[in-house]
Backbone atoms as SQL, in Angstrom:
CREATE TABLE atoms (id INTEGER PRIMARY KEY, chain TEXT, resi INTEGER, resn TEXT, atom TEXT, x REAL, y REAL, z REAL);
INSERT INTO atoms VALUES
  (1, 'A', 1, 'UNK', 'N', 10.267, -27.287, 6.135),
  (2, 'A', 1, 'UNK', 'CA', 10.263, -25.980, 6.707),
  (3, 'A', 1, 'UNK', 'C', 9.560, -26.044, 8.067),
  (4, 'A', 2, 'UNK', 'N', 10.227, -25.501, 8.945),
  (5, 'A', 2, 'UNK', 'CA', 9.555, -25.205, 10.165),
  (6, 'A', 2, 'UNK', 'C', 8.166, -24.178, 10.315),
  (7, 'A', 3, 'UNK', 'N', 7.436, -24.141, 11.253),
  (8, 'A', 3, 'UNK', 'CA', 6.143, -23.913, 11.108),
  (9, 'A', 3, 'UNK', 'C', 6.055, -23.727, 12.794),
  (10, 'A', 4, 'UNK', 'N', 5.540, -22.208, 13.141),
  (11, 'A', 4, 'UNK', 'CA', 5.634, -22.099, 14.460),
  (12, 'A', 4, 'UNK', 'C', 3.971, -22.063, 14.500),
  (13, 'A', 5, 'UNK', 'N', 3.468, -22.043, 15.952),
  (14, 'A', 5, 'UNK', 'CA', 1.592, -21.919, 16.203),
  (15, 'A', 5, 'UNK', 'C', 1.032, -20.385, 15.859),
  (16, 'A', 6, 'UNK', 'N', 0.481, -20.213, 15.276),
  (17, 'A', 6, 'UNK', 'CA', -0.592, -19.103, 14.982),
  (18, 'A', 6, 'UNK', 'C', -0.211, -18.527, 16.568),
  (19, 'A', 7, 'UNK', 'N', 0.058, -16.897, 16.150),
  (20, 'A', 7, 'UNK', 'CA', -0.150, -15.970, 17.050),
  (21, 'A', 7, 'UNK', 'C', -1.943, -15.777, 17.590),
  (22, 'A', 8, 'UNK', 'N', -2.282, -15.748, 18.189),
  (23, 'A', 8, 'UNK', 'CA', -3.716, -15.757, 18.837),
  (24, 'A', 8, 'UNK', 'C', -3.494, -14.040, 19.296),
  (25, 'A', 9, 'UNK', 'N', -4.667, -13.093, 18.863),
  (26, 'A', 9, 'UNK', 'CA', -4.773, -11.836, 18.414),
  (27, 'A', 9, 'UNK', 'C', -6.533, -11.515, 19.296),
  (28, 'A', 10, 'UNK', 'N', -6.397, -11.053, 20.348),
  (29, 'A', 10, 'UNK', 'CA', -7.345, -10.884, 21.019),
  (30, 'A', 10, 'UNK', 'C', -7.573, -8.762, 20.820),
  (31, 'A', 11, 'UNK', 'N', -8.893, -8.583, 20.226),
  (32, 'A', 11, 'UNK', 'CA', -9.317, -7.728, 20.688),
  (33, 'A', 11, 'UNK', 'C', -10.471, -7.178, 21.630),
  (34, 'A', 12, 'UNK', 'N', -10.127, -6.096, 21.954),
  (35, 'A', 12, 'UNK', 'CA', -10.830, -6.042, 23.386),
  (36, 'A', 12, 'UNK', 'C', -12.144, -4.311, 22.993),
  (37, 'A', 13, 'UNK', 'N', -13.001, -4.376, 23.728),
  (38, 'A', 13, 'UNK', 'CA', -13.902, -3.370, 23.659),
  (39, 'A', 13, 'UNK', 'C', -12.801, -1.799, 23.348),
  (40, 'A', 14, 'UNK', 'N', -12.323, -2.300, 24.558),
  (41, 'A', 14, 'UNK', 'CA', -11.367, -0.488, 24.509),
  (42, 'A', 14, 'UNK', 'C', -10.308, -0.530, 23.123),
  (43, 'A', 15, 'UNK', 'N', -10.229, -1.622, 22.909),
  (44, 'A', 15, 'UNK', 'CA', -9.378, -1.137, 21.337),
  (45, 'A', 15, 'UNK', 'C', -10.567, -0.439, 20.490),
  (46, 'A', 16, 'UNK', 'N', -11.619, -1.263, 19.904),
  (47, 'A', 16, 'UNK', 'CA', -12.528, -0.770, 19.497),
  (48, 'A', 16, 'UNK', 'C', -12.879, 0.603, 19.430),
  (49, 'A', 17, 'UNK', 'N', -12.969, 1.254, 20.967),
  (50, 'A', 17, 'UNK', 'CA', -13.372, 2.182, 21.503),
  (51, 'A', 17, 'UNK', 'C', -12.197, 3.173, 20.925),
  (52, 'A', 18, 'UNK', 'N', -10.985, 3.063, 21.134),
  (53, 'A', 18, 'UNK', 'CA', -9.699, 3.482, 21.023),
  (54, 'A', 18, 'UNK', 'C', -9.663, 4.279, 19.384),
  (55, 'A', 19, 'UNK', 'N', -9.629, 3.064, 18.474),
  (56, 'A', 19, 'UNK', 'CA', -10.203, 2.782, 16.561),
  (57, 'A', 19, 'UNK', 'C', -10.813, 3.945, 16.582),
  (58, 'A', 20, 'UNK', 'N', -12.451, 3.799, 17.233),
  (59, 'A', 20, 'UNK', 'CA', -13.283, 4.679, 16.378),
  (60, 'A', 20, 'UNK', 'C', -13.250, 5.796, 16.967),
  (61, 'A', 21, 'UNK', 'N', -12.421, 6.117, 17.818),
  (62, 'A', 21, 'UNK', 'CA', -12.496, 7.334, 18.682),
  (63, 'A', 21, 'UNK', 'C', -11.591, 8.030, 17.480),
  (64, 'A', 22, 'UNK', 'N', -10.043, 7.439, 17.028),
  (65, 'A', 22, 'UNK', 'CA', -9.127, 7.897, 16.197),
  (66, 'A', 22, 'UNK', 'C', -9.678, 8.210, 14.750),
  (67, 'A', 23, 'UNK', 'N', -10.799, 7.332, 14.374),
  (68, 'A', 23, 'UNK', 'CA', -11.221, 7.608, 12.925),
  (69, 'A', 23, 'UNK', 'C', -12.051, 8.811, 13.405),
  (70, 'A', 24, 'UNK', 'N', -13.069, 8.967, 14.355),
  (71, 'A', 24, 'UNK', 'CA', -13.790, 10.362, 14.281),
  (72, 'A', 24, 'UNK', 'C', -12.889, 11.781, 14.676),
  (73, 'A', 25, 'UNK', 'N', -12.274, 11.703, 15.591),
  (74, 'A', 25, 'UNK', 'CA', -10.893, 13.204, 15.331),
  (75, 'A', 25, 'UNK', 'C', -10.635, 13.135, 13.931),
  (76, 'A', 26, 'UNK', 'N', -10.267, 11.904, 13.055),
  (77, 'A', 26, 'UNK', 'CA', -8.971, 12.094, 11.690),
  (78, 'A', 26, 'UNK', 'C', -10.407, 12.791, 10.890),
  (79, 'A', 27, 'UNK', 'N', -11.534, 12.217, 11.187),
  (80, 'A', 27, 'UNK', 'CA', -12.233, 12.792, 10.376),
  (81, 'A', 27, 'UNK', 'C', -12.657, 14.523, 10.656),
  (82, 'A', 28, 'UNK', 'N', -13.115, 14.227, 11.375),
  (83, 'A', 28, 'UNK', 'CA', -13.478, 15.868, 11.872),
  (84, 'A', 28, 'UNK', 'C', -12.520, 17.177, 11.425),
  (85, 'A', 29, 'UNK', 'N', -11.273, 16.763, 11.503),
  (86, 'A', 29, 'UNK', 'CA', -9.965, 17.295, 11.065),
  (87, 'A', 29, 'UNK', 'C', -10.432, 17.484, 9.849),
  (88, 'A', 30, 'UNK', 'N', -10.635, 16.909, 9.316),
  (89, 'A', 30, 'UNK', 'CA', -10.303, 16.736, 7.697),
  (90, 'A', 30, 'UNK', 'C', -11.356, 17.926, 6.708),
  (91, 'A', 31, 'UNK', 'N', -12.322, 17.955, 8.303),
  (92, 'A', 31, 'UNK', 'CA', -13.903, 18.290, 7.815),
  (93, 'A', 31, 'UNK', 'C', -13.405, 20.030, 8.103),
  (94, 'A', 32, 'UNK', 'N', -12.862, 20.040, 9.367),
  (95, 'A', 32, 'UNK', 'CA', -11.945, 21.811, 9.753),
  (96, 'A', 32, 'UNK', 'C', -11.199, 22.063, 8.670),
  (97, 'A', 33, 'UNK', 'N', -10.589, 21.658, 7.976),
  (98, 'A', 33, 'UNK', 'CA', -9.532, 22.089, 7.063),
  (99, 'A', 33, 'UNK', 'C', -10.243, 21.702, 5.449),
  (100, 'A', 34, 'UNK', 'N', -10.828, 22.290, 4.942),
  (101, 'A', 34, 'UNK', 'CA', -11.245, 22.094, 3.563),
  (102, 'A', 34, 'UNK', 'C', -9.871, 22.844, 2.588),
  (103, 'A', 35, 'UNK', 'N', -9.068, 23.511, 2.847),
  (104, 'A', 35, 'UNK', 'CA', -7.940, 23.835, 1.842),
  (105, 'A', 35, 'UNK', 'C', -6.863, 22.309, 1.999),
  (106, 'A', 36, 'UNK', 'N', -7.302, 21.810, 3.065),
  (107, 'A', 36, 'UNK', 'CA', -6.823, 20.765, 2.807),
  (108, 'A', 36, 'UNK', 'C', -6.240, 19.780, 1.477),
  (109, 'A', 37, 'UNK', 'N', -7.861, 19.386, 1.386),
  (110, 'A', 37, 'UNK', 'CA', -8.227, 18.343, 0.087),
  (111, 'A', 37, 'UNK', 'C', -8.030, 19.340, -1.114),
  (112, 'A', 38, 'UNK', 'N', -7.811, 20.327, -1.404),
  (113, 'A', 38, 'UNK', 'CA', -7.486, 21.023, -2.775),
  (114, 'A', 38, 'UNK', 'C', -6.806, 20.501, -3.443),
  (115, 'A', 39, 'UNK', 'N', -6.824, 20.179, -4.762),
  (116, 'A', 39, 'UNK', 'CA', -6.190, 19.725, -5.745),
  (117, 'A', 39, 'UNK', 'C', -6.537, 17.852, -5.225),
  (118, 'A', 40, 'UNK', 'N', -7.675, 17.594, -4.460),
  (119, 'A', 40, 'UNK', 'CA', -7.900, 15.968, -4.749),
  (120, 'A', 40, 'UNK', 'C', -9.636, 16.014, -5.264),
  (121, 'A', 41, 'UNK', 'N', -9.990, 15.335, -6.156),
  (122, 'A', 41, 'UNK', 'CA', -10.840, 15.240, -6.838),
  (123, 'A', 41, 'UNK', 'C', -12.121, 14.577, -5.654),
  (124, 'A', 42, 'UNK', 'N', -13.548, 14.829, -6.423),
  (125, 'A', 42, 'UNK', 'CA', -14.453, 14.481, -5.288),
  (126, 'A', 42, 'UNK', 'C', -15.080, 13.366, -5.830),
  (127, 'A', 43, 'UNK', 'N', -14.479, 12.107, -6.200),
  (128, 'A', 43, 'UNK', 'CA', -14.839, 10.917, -7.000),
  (129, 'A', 43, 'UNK', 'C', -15.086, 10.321, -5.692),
  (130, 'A', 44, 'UNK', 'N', -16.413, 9.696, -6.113),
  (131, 'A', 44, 'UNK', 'CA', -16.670, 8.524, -5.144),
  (132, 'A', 44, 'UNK', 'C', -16.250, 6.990, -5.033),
  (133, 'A', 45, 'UNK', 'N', -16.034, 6.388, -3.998),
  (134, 'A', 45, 'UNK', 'CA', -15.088, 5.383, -4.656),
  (135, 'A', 45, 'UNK', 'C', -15.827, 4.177, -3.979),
  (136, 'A', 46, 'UNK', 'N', -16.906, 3.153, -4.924),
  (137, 'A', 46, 'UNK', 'CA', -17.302, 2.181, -4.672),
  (138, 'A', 46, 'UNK', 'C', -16.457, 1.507, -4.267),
  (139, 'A', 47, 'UNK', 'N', -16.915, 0.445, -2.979),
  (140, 'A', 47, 'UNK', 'CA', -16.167, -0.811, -2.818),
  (141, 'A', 47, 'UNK', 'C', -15.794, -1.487, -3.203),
  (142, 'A', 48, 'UNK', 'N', -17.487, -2.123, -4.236),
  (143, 'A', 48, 'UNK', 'CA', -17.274, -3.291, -4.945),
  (144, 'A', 48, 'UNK', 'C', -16.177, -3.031, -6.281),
  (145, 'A', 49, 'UNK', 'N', -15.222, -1.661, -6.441),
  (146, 'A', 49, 'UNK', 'CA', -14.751, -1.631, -7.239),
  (147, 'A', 49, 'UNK', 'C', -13.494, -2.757, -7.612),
  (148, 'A', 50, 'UNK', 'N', -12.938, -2.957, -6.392),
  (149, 'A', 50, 'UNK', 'CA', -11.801, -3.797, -6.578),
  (150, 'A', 50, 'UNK', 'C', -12.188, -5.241, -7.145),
  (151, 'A', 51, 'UNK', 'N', -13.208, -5.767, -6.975),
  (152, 'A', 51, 'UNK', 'CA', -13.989, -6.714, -7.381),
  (153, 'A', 51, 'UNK', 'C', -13.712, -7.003, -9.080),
  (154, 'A', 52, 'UNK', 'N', -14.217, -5.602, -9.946),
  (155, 'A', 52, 'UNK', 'CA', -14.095, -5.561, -10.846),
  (156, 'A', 52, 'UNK', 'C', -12.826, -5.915, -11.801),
  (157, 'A', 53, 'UNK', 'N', -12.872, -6.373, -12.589),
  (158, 'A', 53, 'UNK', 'CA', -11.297, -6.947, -14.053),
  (159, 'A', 53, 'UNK', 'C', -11.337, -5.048, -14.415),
  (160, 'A', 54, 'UNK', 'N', -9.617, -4.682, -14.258),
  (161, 'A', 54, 'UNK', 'CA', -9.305, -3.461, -14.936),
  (162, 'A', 54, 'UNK', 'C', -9.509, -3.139, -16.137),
  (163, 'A', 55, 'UNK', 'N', -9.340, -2.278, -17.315),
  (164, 'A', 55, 'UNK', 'CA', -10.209, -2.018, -18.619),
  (165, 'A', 55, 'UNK', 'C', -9.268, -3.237, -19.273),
  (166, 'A', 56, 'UNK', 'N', -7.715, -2.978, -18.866),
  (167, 'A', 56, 'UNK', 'CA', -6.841, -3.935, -19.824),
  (168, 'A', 56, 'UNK', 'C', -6.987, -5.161, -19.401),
  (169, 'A', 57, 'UNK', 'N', -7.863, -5.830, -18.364),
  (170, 'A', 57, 'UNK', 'CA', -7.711, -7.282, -18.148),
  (171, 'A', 57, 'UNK', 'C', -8.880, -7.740, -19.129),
  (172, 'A', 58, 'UNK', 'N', -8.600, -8.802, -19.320),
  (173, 'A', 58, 'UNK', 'CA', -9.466, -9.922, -19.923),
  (174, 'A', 58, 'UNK', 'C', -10.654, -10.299, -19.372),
  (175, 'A', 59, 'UNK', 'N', -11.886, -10.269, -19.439),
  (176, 'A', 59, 'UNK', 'CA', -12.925, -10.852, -18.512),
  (177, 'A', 59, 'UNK', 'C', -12.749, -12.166, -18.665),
  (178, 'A', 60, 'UNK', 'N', -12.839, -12.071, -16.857),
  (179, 'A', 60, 'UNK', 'CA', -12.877, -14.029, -16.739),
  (180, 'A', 60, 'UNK', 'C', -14.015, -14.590, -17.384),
  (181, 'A', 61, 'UNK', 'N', -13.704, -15.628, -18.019),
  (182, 'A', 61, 'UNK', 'CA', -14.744, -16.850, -18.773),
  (183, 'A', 61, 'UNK', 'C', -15.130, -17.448, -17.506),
  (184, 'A', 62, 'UNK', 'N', -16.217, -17.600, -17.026),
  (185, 'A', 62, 'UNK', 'CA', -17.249, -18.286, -16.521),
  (186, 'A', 62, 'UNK', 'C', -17.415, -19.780, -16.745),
  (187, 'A', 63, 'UNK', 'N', -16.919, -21.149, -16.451),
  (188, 'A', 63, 'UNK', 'CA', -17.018, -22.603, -17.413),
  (189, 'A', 63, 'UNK', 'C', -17.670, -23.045, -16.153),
  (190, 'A', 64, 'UNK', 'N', -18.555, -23.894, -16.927),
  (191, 'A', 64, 'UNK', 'CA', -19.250, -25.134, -15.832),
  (192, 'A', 64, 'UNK', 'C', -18.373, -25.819, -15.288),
  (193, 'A', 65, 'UNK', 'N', -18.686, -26.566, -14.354),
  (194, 'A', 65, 'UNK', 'CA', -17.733, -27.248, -13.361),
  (195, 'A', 65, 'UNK', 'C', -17.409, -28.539, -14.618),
  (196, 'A', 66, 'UNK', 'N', -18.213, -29.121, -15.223),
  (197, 'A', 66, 'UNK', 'CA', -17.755, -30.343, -16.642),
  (198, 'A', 66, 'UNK', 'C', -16.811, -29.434, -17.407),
  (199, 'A', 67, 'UNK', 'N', -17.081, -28.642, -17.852),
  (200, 'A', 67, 'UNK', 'CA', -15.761, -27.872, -18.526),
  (201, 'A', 67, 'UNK', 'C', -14.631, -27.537, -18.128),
  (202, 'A', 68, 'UNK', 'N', -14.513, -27.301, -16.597),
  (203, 'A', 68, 'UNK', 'CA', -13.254, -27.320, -15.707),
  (204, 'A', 68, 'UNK', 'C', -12.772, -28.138, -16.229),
  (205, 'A', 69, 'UNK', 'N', -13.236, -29.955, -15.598),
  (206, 'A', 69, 'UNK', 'CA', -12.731, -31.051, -15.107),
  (207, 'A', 69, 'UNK', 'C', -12.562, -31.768, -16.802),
  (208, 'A', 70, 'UNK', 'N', -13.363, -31.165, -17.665),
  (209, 'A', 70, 'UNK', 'CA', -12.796, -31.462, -18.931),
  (210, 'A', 70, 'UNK', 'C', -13.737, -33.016, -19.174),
  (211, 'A', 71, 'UNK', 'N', -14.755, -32.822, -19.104),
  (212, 'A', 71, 'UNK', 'CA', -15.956, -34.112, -19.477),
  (213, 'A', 71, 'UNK', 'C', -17.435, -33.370, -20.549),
  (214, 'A', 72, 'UNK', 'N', -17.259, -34.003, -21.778),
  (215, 'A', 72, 'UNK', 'CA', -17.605, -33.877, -23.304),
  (216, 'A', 72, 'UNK', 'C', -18.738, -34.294, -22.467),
  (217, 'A', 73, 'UNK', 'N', -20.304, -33.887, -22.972),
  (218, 'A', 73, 'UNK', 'CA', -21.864, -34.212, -22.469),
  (219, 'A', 73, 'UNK', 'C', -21.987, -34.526, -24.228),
  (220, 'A', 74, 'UNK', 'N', -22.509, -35.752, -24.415),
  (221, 'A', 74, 'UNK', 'CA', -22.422, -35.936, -25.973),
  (222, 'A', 74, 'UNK', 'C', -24.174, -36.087, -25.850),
  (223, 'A', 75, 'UNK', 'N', -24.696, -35.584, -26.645),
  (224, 'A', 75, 'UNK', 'CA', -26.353, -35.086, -26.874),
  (225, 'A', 75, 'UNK', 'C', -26.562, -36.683, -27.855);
């Protein structure tokens, strides 16, 4: 398979500037219009949530790196 060079992705102050200028209007908006959000719940939504195994997943087992690679420690 062919394989072209990494696009090189330069940002600059005024994008930055540009970003947070757009997140504080979307917000402010949001803050003018409270009939807005009606009918959306006021749950807070940790980050580290995605982190977390869903109720139906399995918690990952934790194995020592010998238990990976599959080497018996005989006592």
């Amino acid at each position: 398979m062919l394989r072209r060079k990494p696009t090189a992705i330069a940002v600059t102050s005024e994008d930055i500037t540009a970003f947070e200028e757009a997140r504080l209007r979307k917000l402010s908006e949001e803050n003018k219009n409270p009939e807005h959000t009606k009918g959306t719940s006021n749950v807070k939504v940790d980050p580290s949530d995605e982190l977390k195994p869903l109720p139906g997943d399995k918690a990952r087992i934790i194995r020592t790196r010998e238990e990976r690679i599959g080497v018996i420690q005989r006592g």
